[in-house]
C-alpha positions in Angstrom: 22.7 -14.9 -8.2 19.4 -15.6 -8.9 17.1 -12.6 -10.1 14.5 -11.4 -7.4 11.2 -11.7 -8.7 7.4 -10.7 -7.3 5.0 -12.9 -10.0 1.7 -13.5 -8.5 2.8 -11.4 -4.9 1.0 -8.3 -4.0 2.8 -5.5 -2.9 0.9 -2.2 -0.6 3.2 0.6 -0.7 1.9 3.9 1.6 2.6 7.4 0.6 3.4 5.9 -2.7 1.9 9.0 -5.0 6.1 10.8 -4.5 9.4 10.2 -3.8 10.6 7.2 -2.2 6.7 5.6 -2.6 6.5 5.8 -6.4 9.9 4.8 -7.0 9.3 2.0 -4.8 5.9 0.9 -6.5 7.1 1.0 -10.0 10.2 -1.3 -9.0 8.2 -3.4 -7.6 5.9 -3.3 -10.4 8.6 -3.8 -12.7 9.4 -7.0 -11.1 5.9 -8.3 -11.6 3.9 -7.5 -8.6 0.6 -6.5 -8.4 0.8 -3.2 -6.2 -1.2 -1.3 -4.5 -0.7 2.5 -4.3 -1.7 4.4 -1.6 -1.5 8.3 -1.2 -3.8 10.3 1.0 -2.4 13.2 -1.6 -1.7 15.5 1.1 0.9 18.2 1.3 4.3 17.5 3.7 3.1 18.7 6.2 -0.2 16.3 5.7 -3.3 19.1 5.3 -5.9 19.0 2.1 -5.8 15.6 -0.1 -6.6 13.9 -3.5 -5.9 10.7 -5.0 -4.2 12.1 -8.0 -0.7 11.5 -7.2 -1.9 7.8 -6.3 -3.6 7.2 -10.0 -0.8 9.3 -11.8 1.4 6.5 -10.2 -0.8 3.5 -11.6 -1.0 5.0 -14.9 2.6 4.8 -14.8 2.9 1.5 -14.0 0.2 0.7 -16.4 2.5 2.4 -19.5 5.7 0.6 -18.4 3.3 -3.0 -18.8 6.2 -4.4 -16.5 4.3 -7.5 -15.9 2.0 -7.1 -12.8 -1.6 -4.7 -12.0 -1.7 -1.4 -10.3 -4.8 0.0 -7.8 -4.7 3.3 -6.6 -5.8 4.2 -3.0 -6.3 7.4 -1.1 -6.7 6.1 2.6 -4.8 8.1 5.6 -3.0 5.7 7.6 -3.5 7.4 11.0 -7.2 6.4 10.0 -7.8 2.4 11.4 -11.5 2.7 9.6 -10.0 3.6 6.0 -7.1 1.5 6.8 -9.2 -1.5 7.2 -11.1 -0.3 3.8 -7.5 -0.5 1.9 -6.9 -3.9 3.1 -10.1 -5.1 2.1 -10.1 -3.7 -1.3 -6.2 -5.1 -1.6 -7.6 -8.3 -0.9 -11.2 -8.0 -3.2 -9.0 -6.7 -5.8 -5.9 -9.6 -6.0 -6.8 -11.6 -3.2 -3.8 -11.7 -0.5 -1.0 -9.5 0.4 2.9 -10.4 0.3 4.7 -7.3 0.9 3.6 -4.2 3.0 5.7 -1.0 2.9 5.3 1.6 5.9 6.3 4.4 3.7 3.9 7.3 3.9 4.4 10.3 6.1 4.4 13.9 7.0 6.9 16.6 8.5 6.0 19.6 10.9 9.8 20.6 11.9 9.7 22.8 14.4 12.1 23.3 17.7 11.1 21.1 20.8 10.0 24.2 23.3 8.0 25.8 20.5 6.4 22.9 19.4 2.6 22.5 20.0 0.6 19.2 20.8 -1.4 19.3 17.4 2.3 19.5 15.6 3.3 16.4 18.0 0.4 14.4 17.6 0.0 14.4 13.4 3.7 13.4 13.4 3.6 10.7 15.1 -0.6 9.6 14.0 1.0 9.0 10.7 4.8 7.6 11.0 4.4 5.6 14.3 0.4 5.2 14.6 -0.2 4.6 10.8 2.8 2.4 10.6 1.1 -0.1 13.2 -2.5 0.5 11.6 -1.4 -1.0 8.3 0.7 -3.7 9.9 -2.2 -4.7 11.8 -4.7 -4.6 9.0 -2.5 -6.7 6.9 -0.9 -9.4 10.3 -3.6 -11.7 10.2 -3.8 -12.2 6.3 -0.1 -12.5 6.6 -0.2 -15.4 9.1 -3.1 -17.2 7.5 -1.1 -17.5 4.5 1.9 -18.0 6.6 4.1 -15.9 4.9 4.6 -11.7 5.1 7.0 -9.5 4.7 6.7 -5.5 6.3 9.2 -2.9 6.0 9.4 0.2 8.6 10.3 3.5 7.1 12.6 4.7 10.0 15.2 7.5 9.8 18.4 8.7 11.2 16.7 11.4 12.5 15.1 8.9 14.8 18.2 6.8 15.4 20.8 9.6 16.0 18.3 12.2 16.4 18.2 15.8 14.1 17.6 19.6 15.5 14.0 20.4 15.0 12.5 17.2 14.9 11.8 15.6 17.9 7.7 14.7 16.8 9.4 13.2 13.6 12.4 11.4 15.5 10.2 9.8 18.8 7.9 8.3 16.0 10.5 7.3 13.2 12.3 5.3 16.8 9.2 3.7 17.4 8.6 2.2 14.7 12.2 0.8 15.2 10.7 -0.7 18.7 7.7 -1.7 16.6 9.9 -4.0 14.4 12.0 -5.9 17.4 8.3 -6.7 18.4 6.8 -7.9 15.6 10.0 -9.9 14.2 9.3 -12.2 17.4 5.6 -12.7 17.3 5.9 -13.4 13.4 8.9 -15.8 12.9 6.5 -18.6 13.7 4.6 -17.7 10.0 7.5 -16.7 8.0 6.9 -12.9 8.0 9.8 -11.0 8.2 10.0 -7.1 9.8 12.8 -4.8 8.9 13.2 -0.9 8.9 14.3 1.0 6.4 16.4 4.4 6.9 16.4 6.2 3.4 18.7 8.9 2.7 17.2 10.7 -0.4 16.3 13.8 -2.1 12.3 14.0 -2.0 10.0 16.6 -0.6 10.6 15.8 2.5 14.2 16.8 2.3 14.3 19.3 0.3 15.2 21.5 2.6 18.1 20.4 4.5 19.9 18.5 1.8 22.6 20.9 -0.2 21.3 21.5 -4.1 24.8 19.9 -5.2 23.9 16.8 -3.4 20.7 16.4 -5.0 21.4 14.4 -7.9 23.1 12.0 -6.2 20.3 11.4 -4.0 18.2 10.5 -6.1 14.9 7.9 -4.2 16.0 5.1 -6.8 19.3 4.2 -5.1 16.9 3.1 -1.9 14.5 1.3 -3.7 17.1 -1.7 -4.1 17.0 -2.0 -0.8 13.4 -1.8 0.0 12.9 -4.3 -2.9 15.0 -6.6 -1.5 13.8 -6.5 2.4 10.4 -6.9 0.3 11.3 -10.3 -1.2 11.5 -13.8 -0.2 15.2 -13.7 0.4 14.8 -11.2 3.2 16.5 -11.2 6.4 14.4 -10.0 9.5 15.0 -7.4 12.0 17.2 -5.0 10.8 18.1 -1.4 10.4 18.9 -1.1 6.6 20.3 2.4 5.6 20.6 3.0 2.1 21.6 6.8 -0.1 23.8 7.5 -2.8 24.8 3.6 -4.0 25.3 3.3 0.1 24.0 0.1 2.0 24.8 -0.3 5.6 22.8 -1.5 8.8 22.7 0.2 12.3 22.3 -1.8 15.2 21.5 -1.2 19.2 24.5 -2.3 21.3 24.6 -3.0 24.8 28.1 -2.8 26.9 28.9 -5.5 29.4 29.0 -3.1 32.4 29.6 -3.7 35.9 28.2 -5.2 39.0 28.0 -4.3 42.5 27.6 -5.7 45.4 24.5 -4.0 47.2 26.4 -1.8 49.8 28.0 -0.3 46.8 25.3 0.7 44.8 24.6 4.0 44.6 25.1 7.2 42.4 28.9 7.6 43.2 29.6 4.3 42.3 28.3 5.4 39.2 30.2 8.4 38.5 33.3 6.5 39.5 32.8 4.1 37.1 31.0 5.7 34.3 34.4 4.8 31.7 33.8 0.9 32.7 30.2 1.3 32.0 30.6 2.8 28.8 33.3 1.3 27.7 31.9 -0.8 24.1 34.7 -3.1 24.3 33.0 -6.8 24.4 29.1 -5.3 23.3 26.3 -7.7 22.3 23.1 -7.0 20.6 20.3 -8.5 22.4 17.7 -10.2 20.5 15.0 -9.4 22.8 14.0 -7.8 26.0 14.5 -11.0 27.9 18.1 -10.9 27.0 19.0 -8.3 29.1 16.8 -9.0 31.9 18.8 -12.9 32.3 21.9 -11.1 31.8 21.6 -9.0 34.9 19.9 -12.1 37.0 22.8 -14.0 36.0 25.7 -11.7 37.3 23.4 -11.1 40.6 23.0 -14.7 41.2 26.9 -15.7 39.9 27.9 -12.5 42.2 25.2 -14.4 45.3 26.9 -17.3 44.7 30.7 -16.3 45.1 29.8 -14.5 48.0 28.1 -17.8 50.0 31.6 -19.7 48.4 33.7 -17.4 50.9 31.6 -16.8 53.7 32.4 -18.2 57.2 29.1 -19.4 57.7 28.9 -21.2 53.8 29.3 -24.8 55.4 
């Protein structure tokens, strides 16, 4: 197996100044990339800010002389403006971008009937709106050079969803939805899209995950994976869930279901057959939207077709 390597490739890793984002960074460092290391230096729940955390980060990198350079940057992602600024100085600095890693992001927990727009809206401005700002900044570049790679931060809150969180969950499931897109319209250029769904102990979690579990949740055990969706040997579109030595994927599954003929369709039919509907035996994963869409013209026009084979009137 051959070593995975980022010489000469230049790596921008959001919310890199903490947690998952600096171990990321100095892995990716350590395999010879030039990185870039944003933080807006906020608090979790994304007030104040400072660049600290982002230069404390390069230093590091800098001491460990792994091979590759390190630029700090404190740009907020929900911000298109200092977004754009990032890119550019990515690009003055080591002049193109490989990798991109949508890692950065805040937390206002809070139940659904008690939570208020302003708490909504910063959620998902950073994890769904930031997430796209930073792929956009960077698309373009990507397909000039034909060649990208982007990795999603998503999270099983998001794909399961978690008590408290629905701001955090709606925009770690977009971003999901923001993959599937983006894996289509960039296969053409060789940039791959994947998510992410880390399991770790970081500031973020602090307060849900059990102090005996802590140590073995320690952000390094993701950044294999991460590194890896990073590299040339990627994969593209997938949901990649990594913890505690732990690697799986998740995947959206769609049953075969049933058809009706039009007199029968209505919401007792339903009910009647609800176990049929469900039932997973036989699921496929669509690729794209269009798959489902030929799959139910298909039955309607196989279902058209036996119906004009039997009628009295067919010849």
């Amino acid at each position: 197996m051959s070593e995975i390597r980022f010489d000469d490739q230049v790596v921008i890793i959001t919310g890199a100044g903490n947690g998952l984002g600096r171990s990321h960074a100095l892995e990716f460092a350590a395999c010879g990339a030039n990185v870039v290391v944003n933080d807006f230096g906020g608090a979790r729940d994304g007030t104040g800010g400072s660049s600290a955390a982002a230069e404390a980060v390069v230093a590091e990198i800098e001491a460990a002389g792994g091979g590759g350079k390190a630029i700090a940057n404190g740009a907020n992602v929900a911000d298109r403006v200092q977004v754009d600024a990032l890119v550019k100085q990515s690009l003055d600095a080591f002049g193109r971008i490989d990798v991109l890693v949508n890692n950065a992001g805040i937390l206002r927990d809070r139940s659904f009937g008690k939570m208020s727009g302003e708490e909504w809206d910063a959620v998902v401005a950073v994890h769904l709106t930031g997430s796209a700002n930073c792929s956009l900044a960077v698309w373009n570049q990507m397909k000039a050079q034909n060649y990208g790679r982007i990795v999603m931060t998503t999270s099983t809150s998001g794909i399961y969803g978690n008590f408290g969180q629905a701001n955090y969950g709606a925009a770690k499931t977009g971003v999901w939805g923001l993959m599937n897109t983006l894996h289509i319209e960039g296969a053409k250029n060789h940039i791959h899209v994947n998510c992410i769904s880390p399991t770790a102990a970081t500031r973020m979690t602090e307060d849900v995950i059990p102090p005996d579990a802590l140590p073995l949740l320690d952000p390094k055990w993701v950044t294999p994976a991460v590194v890896y969706l990073g590299s040339k040997e990627a994969p593209s579109r997938n949901i990649l869930l990594a913890g505690a030595g732990g690697y799986t994927v998740a995947k959206l599954m769609e049953a075969e279901g049933v058809f009706f003929a039009e007199n029968d369709r209505t919401p007792e039919m339903i009910a009647s057959h609800w176990s049929t509907i469900t039932d997973m035996n036989g699921s496929v994963e669509h690729l794209q939207g269009n798959d489902h869409v030929i799959k139910m013209v298909q039955k309607a026009l196989a279902a058209t077709a036996a119906t004009a084979a039997i009628s009295p009137d067919a010849e």
